[in-house]
Structure formats: C-alpha cells, structure tokens
C-alpha positions as CSV (number, residue, x, y, z in Angstrom):
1,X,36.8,-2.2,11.7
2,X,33.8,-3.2,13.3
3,X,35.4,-2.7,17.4
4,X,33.0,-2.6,19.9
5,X,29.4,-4.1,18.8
6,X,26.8,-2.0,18.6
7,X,23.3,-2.1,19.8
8,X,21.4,-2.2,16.2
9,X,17.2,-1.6,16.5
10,X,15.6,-2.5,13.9
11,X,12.0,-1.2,12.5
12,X,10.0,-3.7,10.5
13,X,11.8,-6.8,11.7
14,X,9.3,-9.0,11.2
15,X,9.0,-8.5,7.4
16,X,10.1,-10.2,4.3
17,X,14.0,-8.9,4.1
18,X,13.4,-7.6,7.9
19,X,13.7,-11.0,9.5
20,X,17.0,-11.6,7.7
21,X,19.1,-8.3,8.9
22,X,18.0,-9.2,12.6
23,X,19.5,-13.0,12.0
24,X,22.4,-11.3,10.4
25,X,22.8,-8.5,13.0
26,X,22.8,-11.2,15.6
27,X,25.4,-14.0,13.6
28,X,28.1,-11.0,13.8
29,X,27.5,-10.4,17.9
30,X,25.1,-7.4,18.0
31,X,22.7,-6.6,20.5
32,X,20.1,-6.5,18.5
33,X,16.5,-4.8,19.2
34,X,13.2,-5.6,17.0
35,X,10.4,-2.8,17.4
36,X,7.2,-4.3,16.6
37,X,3.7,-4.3,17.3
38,X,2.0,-5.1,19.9
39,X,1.3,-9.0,20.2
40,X,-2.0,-10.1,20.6
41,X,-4.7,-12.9,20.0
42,X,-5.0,-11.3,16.4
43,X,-1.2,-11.9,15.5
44,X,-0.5,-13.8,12.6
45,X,1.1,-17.0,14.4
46,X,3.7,-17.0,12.0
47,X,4.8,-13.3,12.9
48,X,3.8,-15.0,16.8
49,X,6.1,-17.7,16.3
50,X,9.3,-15.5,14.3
51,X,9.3,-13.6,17.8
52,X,9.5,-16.9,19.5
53,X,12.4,-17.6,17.3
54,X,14.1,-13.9,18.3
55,X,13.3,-14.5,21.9
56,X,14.9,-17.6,21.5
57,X,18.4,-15.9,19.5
58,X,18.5,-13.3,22.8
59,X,16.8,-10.8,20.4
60,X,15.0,-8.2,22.8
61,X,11.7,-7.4,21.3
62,X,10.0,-4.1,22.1
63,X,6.8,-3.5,21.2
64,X,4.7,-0.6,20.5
65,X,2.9,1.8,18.2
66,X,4.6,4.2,15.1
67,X,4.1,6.9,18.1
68,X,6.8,9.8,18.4
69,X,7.2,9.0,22.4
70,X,7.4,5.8,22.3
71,X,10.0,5.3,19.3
72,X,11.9,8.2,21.1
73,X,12.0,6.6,24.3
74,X,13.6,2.9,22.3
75,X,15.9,4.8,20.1
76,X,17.7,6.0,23.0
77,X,19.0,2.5,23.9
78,X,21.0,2.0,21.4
79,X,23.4,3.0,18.2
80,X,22.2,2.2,15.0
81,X,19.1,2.3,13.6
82,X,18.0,-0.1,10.6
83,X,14.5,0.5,9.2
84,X,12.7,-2.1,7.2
85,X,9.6,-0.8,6.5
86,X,7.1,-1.7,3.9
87,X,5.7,0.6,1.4
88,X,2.8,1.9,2.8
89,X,4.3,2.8,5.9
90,X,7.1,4.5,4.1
91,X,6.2,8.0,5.7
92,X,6.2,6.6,9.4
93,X,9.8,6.9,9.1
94,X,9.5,10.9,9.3
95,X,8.3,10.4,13.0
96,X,11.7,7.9,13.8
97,X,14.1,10.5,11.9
98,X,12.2,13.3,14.7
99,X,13.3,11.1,17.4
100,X,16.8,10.1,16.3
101,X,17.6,14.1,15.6
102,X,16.0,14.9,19.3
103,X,17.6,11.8,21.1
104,X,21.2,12.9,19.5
105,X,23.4,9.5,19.9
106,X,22.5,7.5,17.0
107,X,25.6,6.3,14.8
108,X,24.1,5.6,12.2
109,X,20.4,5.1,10.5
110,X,19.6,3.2,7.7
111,X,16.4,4.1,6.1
112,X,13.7,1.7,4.6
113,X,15.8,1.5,1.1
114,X,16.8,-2.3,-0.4
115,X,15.9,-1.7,-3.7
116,X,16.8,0.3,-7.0
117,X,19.3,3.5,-6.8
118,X,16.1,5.5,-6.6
119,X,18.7,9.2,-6.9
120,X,19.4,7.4,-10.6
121,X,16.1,6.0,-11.9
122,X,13.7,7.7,-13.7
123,X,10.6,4.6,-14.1
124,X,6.9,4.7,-15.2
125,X,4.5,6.9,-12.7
126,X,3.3,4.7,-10.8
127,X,6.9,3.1,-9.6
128,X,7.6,6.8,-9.9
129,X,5.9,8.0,-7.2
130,X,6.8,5.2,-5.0
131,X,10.3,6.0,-5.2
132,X,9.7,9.8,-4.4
133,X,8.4,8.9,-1.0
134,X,11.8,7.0,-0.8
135,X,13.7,9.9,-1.8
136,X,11.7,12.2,0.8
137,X,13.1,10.4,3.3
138,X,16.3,10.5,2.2
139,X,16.4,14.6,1.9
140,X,14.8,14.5,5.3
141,X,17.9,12.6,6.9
142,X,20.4,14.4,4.7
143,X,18.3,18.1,6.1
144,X,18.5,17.0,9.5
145,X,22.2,15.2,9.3
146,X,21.4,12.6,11.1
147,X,24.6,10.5,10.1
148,X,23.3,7.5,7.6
149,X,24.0,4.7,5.1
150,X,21.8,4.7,1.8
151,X,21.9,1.1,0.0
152,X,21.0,0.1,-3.1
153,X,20.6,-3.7,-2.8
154,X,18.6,-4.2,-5.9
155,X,16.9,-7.5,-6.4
156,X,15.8,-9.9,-3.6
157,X,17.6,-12.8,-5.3
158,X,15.2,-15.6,-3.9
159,X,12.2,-13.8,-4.4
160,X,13.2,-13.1,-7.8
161,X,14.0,-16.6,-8.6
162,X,11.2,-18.3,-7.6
163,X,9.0,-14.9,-9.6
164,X,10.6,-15.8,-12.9
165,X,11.0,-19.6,-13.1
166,X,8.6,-20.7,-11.0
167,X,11.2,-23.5,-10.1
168,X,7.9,-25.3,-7.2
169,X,5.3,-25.4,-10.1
170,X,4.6,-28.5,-12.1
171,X,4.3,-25.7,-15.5
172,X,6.2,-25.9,-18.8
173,X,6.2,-22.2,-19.4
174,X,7.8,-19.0,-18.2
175,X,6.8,-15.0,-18.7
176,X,9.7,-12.9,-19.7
177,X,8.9,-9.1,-19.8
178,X,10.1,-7.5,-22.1
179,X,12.7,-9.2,-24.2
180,X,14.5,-11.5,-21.6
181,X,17.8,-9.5,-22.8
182,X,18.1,-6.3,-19.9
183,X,20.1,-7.1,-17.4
184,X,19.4,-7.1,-13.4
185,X,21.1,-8.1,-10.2
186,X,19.8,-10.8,-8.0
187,X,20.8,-10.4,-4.6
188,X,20.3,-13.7,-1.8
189,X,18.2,-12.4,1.1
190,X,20.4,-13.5,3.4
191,X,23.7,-11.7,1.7
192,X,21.7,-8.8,1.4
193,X,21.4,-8.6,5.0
194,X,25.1,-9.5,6.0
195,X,25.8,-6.6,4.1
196,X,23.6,-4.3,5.5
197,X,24.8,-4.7,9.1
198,X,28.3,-4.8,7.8
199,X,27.9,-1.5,6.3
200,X,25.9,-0.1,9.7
201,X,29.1,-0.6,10.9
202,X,31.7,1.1,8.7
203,X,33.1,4.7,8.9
204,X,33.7,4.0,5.1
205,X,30.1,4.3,4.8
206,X,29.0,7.0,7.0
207,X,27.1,9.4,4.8
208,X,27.4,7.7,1.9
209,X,25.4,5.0,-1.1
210,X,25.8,1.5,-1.2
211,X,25.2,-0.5,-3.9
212,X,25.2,-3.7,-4.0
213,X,26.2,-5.0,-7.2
214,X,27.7,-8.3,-6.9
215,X,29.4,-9.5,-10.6
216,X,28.0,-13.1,-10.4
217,X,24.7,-11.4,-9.9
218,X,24.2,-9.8,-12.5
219,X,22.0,-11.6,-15.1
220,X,19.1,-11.1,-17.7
221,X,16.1,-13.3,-17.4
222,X,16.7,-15.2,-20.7
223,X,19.9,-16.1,-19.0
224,X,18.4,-16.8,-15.5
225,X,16.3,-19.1,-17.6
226,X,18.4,-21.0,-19.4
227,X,20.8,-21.7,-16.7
228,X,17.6,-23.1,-15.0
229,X,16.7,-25.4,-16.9
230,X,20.1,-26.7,-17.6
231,X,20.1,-27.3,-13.8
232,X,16.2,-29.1,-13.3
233,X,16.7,-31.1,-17.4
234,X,13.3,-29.0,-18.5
235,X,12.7,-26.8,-21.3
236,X,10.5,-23.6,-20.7
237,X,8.4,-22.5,-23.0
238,X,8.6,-18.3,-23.0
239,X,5.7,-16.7,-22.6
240,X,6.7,-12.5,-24.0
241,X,5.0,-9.8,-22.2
242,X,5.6,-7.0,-24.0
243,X,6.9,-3.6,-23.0
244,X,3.7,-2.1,-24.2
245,X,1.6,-4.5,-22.3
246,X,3.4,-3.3,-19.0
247,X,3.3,0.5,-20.1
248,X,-0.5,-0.2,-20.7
249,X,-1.0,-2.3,-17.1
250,X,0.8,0.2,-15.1
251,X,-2.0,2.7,-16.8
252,X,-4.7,1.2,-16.1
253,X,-4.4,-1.1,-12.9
254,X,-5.6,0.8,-9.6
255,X,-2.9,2.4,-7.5
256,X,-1.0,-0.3,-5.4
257,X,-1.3,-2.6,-7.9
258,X,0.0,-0.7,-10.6
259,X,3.3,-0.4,-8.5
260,X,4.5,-4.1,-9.2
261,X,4.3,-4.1,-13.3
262,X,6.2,-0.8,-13.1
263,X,8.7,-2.2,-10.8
264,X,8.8,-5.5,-13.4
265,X,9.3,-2.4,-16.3
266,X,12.0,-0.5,-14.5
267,X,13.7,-3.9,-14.0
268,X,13.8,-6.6,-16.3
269,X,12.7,-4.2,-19.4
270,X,14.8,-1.1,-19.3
271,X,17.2,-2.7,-17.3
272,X,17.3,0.2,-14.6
273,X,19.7,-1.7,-12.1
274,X,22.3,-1.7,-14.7
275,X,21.7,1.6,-16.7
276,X,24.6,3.4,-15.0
277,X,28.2,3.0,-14.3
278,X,29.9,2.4,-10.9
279,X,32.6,5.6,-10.6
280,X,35.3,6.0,-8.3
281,X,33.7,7.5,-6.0
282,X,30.6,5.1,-5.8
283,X,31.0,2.3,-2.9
284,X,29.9,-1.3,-4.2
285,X,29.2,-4.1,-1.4
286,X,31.5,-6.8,-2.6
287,X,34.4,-4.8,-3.2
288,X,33.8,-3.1,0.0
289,X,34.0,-6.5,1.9
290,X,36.0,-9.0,-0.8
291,X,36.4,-11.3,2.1
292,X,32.5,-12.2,2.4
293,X,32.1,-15.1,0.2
294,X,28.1,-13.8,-1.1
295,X,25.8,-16.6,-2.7
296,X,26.1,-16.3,-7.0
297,X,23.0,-16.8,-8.9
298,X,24.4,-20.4,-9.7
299,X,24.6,-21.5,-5.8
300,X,21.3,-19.6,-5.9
301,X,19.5,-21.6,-8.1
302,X,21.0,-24.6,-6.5
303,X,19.4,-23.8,-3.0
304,X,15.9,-23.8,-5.0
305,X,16.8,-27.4,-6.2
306,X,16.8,-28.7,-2.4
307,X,15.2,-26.0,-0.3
308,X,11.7,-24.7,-0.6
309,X,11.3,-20.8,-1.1
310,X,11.4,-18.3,2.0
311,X,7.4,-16.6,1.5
312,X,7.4,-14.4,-1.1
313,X,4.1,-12.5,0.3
314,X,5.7,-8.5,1.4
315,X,8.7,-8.8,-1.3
316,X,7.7,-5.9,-2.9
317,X,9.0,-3.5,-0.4
C-alpha cells in the first residue's frame, strides 16, 4: 500500500503530539523533514536537545520563520505535509496551504487537527470558537483542493490519564466533571502518531476523515477510575465538578483559559467524542489498519505504573 516512501515535512515537530509523528514517520522508513525555528542561545534545551535526538534518527531539520518564501521554498522537497501546530498559531497554516497550492506536488497535507470531529460538535463558546479556526482551515484546503487527510484522533491517551487520576501524586482524591458516566476515547500518543503517517500514506484516505476510534478506548472517567485503582490497591475519593460549574468557568475565565474547561465540557460531560455514530461511509483507524496492534486503556494504565508521564505542558492543542 505504502510503495515507495515518501518524504513527510512536518510543521510543529517539536511539540507535545509533534515529536511523536516524526518518531513514527521515521520507525516506518520515511524521509522525514522537521521545520522549526531558528535555534539559538534562547532555545529551551529541551526543544535544543529533541533536535539533537532528530539529528541523531537522520531527521533533517530546517529551520526558519512562518514566512510564505521560505515555507514555499521547503515544501518543494518533498510529498506530504503533516502540520502539528498549536492553537495560537492555528492561522499560520493559511500561509503553508498558499505554498502547497503554488508549489503543486504535494500528496497529501494533513492539517493541524488530533482532536474532536470538529464538522460534528457543537461545544460551549469558548471551545466554540477554537474549533472554527480549525474548521477554516479545513474549507480553505477543501477550496483550494489541495489533496488531504482530516483526522479525528480524539483524546491524547497519556495526557489524559495522567489529567484524570493523577496516577504521580501522593493524593487520595480525583475530580470527575460532570457525572463520571459520558463516554470518551483515550488514544496513546504514540498510536496516535503511527496512525497518522499510516494514513499520510493511503489512497483510501485521500480526501477523506479519520477517526480514530479504537473499541478498547473508549471509556468514561468513572470507569477510567475504577480500573485504576484496581491496578495501584487505592481508593479515590471523587471530587464532582458539576456541569454548571464548567458552564459557569468557561463564562467567566479570560479567553485562553476558558478554552480548557470547555474542552473538559465537550468531553467528559456531554460526551462529544461519542455523540455520533460511525456510518458506512465514515473511515475509523483500527479497522482501517486491523493488523496494528494499538495500546488499550489497560496496557495504558499499565505503562503509568512503571514509566513516568511524557510532559503534559502543550496537550491542549
């Protein structure tokens, strides 16, 4: 399916779930390009030392400004373009879809999605608005037919985990939002990047949604929970945030940080993720690739028994 590899670029490499598509695209033999900023004496050393880690994969870093020119001039090396984004530089990606339509060879472009089905989701304002810049972008690819692959991959599973239960804190107590009784899906970083490049990749996919809706990932939090703390021997004691707490938060908080309790609302209160039915004509990741043995929430949960959380600081992407 996959033939010849192809060169994948990839915008926002360097981020939370960026960092995992360029270890995926480069585990399945892709020439794989990371566009990022210049590096300088004011780099983060972690960011300095991730790019140590690319160099060290045979990841060819190019680095540069959001400029028209210069994303032109990168774009032209290669096939498929994955962008990874975060929120506030959302609307960069109008400049990289000018280039891709101008340069003319591109495969395939993934925009900065990896969240909710925003074309089925209707949440509170503030998430709202945050998904119509998503949406933009999508009209803008569809407008300019740059061939593409929209994905849906839901929850970052890790992030998630360690958000809910708190599995590294010495604490007897848990918030559950809402009820604890909507259901979600809970995605491993790590899967949710295989699947991205594998999709990149697929003439199944050209021009079409993704979503990536595993059946051993789908779970409520009152669930997550108690399979938790049959796993660590510890009780949690539930701390209910209610629906018109969040509805009342996403009010009042200042714009970004209204964003996150409206995400929290869409999720894990009205149970967004799960709120409409898969139809024939709708592609789902694991039926798509049944041979790709993806991490279930109870290997997940495992991992946090042994393994420390990946950093949780740009999740909310």
């Amino acid at each position: 399916m996959e033939g010849m590899k192809s060169r994948i670029l990839v915008f926002g490499g360097t981020g939370y779930i960026g960092k995992y598509l360029v270890k995926a695209s480069v585990s399945l033999g892709h020439p794989t390009l990371v566009y990022t900023r210049p590096l300088n004496s004011h780099t983060a050393s972690s960011k300095t030392q991730l790019c140590r880690d690319f160099n060290s994969m045979g990841v060819t870093l190019v680095q540069g400004e959001l400029e028209y020119d210069q994303i032109l001039a990168v774009v032209k090396q290669v096939d498929i373009v994955i962008c990874a984004l975060p929120y506030p530089q959302l609307m960069e990606q109008l400049k990289i879809i000018d280039a891709i339509k101008v340069a003319g060879n591109i495969k395939r472009f993934l925009p900065s999605d990896f969240g909710v089905e925003e074309d089925r989701v209707n949440p509170l304002p503030p998430f709202q608005a945050f998904l119509d810049k998503k949406r933009k972008i999508r009209r803008e690819i569809e407008a300019a037919r740059i061939p593409y692959t929209f994905i849906s991959a839901n929850c970052f599973g890790a992030y998630f985990v360690n958000y809910l239960v708190r599995p590294y804190e010495k604490t007897t107590h848990t918030r559950v939002y809402g009820n604890g009784h909507a259901k979600a899906v809970l995605n491993y970083e790590e899967d949710i990047a295989m699947y991205s490049i594998k999709v990149a990749n697929d003439p199944r996919t050209c021009n079409r949604v993704v979503i990536y809706r595993p059946p051993k990932n789908i779970i409520s939090q009152n669930d997550l929970i108690s399979l938790w703390e049959k796993k660590c021997g510890q009780n949690l004691l539930k701390d209910f945030v209610t629906e018109e707490e969040i509805v009342n938060l996403s009010e009042t908080l200042p714009n970004p940080d209204n964003i996150p309790v409206s995400i929290l609302h869409s999720v894990f209160v009205r149970g967004d993720l799960m709120n409409f039915e898969l139809g024939e004509d709708d592609l789902e990741a694991s039926q798509l690739y049944p041979d790709y043995s993806y991490t279930s929430i109870d290997q997940l949960l495992n991992l946090f028994l042994v393994h420390p959380p990946p950093p949780a600081s740009a999740a909310f992407e």
